[in-house]
C-alpha positions in Angstrom: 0.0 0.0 0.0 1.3 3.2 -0.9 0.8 6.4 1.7 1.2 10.3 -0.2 3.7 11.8 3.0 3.4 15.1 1.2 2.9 17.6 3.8 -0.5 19.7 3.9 -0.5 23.2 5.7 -3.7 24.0 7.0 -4.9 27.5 9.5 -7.5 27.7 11.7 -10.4 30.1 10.7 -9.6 32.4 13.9 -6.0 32.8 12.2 -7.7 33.8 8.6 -10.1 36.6 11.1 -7.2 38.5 12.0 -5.1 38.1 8.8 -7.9 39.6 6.9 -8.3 42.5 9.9 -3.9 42.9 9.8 -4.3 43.5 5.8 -7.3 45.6 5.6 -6.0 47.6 8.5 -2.8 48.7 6.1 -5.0 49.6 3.5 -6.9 51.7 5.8 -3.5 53.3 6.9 -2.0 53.2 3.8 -5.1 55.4 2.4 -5.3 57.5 4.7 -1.5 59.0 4.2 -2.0 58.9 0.8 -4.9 61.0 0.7 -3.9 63.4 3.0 -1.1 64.6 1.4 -3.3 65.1 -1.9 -2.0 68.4 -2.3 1.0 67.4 -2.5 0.9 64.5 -4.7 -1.6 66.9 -7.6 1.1 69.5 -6.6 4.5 70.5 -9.1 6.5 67.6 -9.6 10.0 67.5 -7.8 12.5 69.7 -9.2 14.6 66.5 -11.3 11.5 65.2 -12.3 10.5 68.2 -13.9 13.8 68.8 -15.3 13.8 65.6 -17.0 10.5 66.8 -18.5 12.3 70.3 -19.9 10.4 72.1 -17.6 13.4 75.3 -17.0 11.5 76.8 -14.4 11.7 74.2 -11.9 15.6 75.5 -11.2 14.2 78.0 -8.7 13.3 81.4 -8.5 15.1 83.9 -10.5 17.5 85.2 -8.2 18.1 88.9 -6.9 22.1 89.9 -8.3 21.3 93.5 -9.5 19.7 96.2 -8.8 16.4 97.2 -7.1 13.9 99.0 -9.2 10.7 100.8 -7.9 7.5 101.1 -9.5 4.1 102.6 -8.3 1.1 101.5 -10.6 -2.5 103.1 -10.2 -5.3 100.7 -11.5 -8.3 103.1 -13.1 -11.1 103.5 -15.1 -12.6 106.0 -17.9 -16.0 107.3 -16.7 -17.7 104.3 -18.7 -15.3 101.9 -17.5 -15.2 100.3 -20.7 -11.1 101.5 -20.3 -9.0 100.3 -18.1 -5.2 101.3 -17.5 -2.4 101.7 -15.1 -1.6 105.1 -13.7 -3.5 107.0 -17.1 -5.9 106.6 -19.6 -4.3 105.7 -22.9 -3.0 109.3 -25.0 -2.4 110.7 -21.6 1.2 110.5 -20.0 2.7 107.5 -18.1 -0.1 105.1 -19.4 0.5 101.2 -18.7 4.1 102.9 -18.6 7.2 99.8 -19.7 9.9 99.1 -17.3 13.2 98.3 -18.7 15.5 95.9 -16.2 18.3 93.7 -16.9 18.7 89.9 -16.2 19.0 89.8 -11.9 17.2 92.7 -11.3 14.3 93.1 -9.3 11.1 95.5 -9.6 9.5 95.8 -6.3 5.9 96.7 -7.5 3.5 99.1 -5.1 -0.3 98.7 -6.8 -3.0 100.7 -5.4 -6.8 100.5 -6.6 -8.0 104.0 -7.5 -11.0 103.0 -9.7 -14.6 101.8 -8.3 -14.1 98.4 -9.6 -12.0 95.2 -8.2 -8.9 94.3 -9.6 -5.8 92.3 -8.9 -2.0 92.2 -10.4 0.4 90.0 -11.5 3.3 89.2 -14.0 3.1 87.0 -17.0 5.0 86.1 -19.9 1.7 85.1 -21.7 0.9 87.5 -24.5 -2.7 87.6 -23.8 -5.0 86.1 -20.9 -4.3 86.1 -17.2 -2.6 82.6 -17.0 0.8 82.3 -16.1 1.5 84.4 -13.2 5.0 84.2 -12.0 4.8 83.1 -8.1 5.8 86.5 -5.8 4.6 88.8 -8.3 0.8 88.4 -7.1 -1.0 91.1 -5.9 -4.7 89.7 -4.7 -6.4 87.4 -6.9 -9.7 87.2 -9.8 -11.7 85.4 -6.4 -10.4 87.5 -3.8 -9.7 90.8 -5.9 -8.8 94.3 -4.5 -11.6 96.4 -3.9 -11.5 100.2 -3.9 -9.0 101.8 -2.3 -7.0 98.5 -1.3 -3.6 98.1 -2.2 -0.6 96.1 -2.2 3.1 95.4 -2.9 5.2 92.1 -5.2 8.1 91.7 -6.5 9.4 90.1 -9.5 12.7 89.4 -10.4 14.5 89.2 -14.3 15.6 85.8 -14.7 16.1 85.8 -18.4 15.8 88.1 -21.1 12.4 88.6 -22.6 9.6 90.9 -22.7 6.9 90.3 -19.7 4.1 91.8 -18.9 2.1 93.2 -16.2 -1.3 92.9 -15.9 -4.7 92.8 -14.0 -5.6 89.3 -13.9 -9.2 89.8 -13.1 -10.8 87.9 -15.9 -11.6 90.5 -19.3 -9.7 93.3 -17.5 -6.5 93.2 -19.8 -8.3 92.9 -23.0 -10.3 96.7 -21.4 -6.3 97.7 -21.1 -5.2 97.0 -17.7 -1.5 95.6 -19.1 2.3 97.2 -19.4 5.2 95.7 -20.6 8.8 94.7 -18.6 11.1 94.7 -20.9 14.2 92.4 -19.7 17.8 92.7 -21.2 18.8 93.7 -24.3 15.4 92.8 -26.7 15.5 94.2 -29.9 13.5 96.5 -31.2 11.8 93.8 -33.9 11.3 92.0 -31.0 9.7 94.6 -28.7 7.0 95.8 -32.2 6.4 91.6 -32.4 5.3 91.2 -29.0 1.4 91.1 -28.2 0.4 95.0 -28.6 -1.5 96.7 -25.9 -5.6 96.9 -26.7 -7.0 99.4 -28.7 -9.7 100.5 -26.3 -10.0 104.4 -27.2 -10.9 105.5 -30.7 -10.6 109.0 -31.4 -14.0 110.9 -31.6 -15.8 107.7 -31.2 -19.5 107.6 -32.5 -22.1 108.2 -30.0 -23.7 104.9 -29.2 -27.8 104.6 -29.4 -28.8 103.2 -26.0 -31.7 101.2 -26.1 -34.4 102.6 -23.8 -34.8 100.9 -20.6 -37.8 98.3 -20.4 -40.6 98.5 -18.5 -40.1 96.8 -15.5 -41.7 93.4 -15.5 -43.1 91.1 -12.1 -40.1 88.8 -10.8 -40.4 85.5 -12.0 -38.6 83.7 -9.8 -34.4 84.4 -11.0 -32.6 86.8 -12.5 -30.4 86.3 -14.9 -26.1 87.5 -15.2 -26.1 86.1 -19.0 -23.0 84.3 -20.9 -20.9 87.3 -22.0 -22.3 90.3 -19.3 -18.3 90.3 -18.6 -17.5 92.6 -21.3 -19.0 96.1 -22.3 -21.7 95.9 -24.8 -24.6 94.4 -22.7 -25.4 97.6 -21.3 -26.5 99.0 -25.0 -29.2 96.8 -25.0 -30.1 96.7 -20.6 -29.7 93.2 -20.7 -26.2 92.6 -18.4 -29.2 91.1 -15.7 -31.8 89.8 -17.1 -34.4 90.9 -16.7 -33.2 94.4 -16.1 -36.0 96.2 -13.8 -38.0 93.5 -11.3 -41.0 94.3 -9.2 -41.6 92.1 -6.6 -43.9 92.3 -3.0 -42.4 93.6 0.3 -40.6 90.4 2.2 -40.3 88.2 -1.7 -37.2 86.8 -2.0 -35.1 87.5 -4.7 -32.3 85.3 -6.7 -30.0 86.0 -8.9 -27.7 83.5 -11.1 -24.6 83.2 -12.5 -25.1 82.5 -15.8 -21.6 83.8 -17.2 -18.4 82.0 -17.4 -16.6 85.2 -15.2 -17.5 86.2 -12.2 -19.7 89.0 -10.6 -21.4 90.7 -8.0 -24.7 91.9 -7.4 -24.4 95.1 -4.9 -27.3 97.7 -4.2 -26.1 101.3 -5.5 -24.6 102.7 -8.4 -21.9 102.7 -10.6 -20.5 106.3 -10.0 -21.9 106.8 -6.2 -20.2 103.4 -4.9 -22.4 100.5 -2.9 -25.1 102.2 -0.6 -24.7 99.1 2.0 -28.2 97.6 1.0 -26.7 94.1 0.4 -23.9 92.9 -1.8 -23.1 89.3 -3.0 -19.3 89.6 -2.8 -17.5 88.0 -5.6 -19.3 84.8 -7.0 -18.6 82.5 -9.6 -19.8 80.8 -12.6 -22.8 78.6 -11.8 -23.5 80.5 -7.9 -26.7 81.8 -7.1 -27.2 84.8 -4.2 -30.8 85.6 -3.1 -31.6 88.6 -0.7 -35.1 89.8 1.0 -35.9 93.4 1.0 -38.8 94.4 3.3 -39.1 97.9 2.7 -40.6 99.5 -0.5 -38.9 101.7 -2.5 -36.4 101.7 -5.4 -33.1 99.7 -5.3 -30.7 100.2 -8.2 -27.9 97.4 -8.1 -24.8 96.9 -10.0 -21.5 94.4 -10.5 -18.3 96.0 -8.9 -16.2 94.1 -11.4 -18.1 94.8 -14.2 -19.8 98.1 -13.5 -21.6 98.8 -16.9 -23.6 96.3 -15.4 -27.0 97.7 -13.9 -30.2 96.6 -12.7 -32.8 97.4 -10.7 -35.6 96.2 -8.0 -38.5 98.4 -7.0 -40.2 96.5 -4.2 -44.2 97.5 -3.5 
């Protein structure tokens, strides 16, 4: 009679319990220190990494071998504030005015908001848009802006020849002219005429404009409207940068409005040229965000967005 001597290895179900508790344990462990340090794993890969990838920036910050440069900048408005500008309105002196620096030197920048709308600042090498902003030369942001009469100081530093530029990076505001050029090293002047040119946003003796006559004001139905494309001038020609323009609603109704745009707005009680009257205000909300408000007391309540401030509406409440 043959006998199989082959030895078998067998566990006890107790044993399996706590080997299936030991490894789901270290999962659970293991999960939890990888998703806590999200940020840093979605965050800029290591400097070699990036390297290897040709990415030139990931050396470091320029560095600060020359000399120290000073430059106070103004953000304002024309009266329609369909221009925007640094310092001056374009034809008048030291509009968007270009720093020249050489590689190493650094421009401390000192911005200061003297318009009615919000703004913020930064330095690009982008030739249009607000992407791009080199780290340190931030002033504020698009979602948490500069309102009037804030201010702030950056710095940037020349790291490599090139034209840069500075800009408001609010959404729309450098394509109304908020943007100067830095001008680093020795550029040519082919070089300097090829780069991105500054907006054309004054004609000379423009043509009056034929503003649409405000609508009658129609009962609130419930939202009102900040439609695709109330981010740049030209919705105000027809009264249709909220939609509808002019609500009536009852005493104690609540009232919403939506985001309907890809930029973002506010919706604040008072005008463009006497400033917010303290009624209520939104702040800053995005694309797809809603704000609703009561107002119990009858009267008139003209409203307007302090990033965009062609933008008007109003509520009369019976």
């Amino acid at each position: 009679m043959s006998h199989d001597n082959s030895q078998i290895y067998r566990t006890t179900p107790a044993r399996t319990g706590k080997m299936m508790i030991i490894m789901l344990g270290i999962c659970i462990v293991g999960g939890a220190i990888f998703f806590g340090m999200w940020d840093y794993w979605i965050s800029e890969p290591a400097p070699v990494v990036a390297m290897m990838a040709g990415d030139s920036a990931a050396a470091g910050p320029a560095t600060h071998t020359g000399a120290t440069i000073m430059s106070s900048l103004s953000f304002i408005e024309s009266s329609d504030f369909r221009t925007l500008a640094f310092n001056a309105l374009p034809g008048e002196p030291d509009n968007n005015p270009t720093i020249n620096m050489q590689v190493g030197d650094k421009v401390v920048f000192d911005v200061v908001n003297d318009g009615m709308s919000f703004h913020a600042f930064g330095v690009t090498q982008d030739e249009e848009g607000f992407g791009g902003i080199i780290p340190g030369s931030e002033v504020a942001t698009a979602s948490n802006p500069l309102k009037a009469g804030e201010s702030g100081t950056s710095e940037f530093v020349a790291g490599e020849e090139g034209i840069y530029y500075y800009i408001c990076t609010v959404p729309g505001h450098r394509e109304q002219g908020m943007v100067g050029k830095i001008i680093v090293g020795d550029v040519s002047v082919e070089e300097v005429m090829k780069a991105a040119p500054e907006p054309e946003v004054m004609k000379a003796a423009p043509e009056p404009k034929v503003m649409k006559a405000a609508p009658e004001p129609v009962a609130y139905e419930g939202v009102i409207s900040l439609p695709e494309g109330s981010g740049v001038p030209g919705c105000d020609e027809t009264n249709e940068c909220y939609i509808p323009y002019h609500v009536t609603v009852s005493a104690g109704e609540e009232i919403t409005w939506s985001n309907d745009d890809s930029a973002a707005h506010t919706v604040t009680s008072g005008t463009p040229s006497g400033g917010a009257d303290g009624v209520f205000d939104s702040s800053l909300f995005m694309a797809g965000g809603t704000f609703s408000v009561t107002l119990d007391e009858s009267g008139e309540y003209p409203y307007y967005c302090m990033v965009h401030p062609w933008m008007t509406g109003i509520i009369t409440v019976n």
